[in-house]
C-alpha positions as CSV (number, residue, x, y, z in Angstrom):
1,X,83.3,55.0,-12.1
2,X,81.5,54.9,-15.4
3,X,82.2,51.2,-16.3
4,X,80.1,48.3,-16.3
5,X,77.3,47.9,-13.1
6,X,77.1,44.7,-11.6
7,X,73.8,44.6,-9.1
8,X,74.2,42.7,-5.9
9,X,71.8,40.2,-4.8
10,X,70.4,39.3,-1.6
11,X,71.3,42.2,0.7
12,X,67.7,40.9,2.6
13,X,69.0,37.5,2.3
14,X,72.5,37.7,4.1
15,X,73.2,37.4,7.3
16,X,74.4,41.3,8.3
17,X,70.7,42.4,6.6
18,X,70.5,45.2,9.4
19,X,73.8,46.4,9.3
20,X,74.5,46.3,5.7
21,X,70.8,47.7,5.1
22,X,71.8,50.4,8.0
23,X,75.2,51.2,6.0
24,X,73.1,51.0,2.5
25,X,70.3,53.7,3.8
26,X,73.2,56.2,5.6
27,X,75.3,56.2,2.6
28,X,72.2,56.9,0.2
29,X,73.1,53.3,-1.7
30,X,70.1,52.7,-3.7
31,X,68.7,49.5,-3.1
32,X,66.4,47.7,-5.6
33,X,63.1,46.2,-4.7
34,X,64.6,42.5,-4.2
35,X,67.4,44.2,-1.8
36,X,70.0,44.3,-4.5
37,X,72.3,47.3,-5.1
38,X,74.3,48.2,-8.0
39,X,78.4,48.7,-8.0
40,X,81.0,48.6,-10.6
41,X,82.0,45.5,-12.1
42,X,85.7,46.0,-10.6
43,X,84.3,46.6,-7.0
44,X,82.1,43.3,-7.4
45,X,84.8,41.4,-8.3
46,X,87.3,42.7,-5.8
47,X,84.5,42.2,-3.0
48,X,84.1,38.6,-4.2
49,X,87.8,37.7,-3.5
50,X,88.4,39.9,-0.8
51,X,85.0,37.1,1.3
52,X,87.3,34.5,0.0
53,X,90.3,35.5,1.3
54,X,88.0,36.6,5.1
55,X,87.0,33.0,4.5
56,X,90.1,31.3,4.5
57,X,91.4,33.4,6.8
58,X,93.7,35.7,4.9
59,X,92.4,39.1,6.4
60,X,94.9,41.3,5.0
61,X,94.2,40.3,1.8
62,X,90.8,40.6,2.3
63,X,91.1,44.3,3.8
64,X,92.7,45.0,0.6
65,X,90.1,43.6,-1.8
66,X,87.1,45.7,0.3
67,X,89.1,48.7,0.2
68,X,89.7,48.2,-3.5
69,X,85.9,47.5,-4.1
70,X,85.2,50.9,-1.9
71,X,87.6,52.9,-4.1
72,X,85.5,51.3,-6.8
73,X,82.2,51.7,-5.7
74,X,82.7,53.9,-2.0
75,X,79.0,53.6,-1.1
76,X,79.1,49.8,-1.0
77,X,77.6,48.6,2.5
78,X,79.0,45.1,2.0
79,X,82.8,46.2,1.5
80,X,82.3,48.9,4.3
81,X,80.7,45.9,6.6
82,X,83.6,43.4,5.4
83,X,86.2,45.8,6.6
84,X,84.8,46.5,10.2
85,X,84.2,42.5,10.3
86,X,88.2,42.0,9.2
87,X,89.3,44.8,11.9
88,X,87.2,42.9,14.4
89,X,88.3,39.3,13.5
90,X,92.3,40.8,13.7
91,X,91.3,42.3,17.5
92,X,91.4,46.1,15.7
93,X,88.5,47.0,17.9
94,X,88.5,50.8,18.0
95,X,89.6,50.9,14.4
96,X,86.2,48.5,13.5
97,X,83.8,50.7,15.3
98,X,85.3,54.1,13.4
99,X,84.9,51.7,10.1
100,X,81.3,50.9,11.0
101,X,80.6,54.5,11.8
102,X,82.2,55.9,8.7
């Protein structure tokens, strides 16, 4: 995508550091300095409301907002991380340990 970048803060502040830094370094995401990484403006934005909709509880909306921020931005650790998290909270165990793999 050749749009807009939006860098995302904190990846060393949040609380799946390892896994999401583990995710970040296997799918060559580049990762700033202060642990940020840059995606598209659309996968930022679908990321956003797809943790909302985990956070109230609305997992299949919130499967669909990380896989539209993956087809955005498809080396984004957090979206791949929120996926395997949703597959887990929804009892999808085999499917969340291929997601965390992939």
């Amino acid at each position: 995508n050749s749009g807009p970048r939006m860098r995302i803060p904190g990846v060393m502040r949040w609380g799946r550091v390892l896994v999401a830094g583990v995710l970040a370094a296997l799918c060559l995401c580049p990762l700033g300095s202060d642990g940020s990484i840059e995606v598209s403006q659309e996968a930022a934005d679908a990321y956003k409301k797809a943790v909302s909709a985990q956070r109230r509880g609305s997992f299949a909306e919130a499967e669909k907002g990380f896989r539209a921020a993956l087809k955005d931005s498809p080396a984004f650790p957090h979206a791949l991380v929120g996926i395997a998290e949703v597959m887990t909270d929804t009892g999808r165990i085999k499917e969340a340990e291929k997601a965390y793999r992939e």
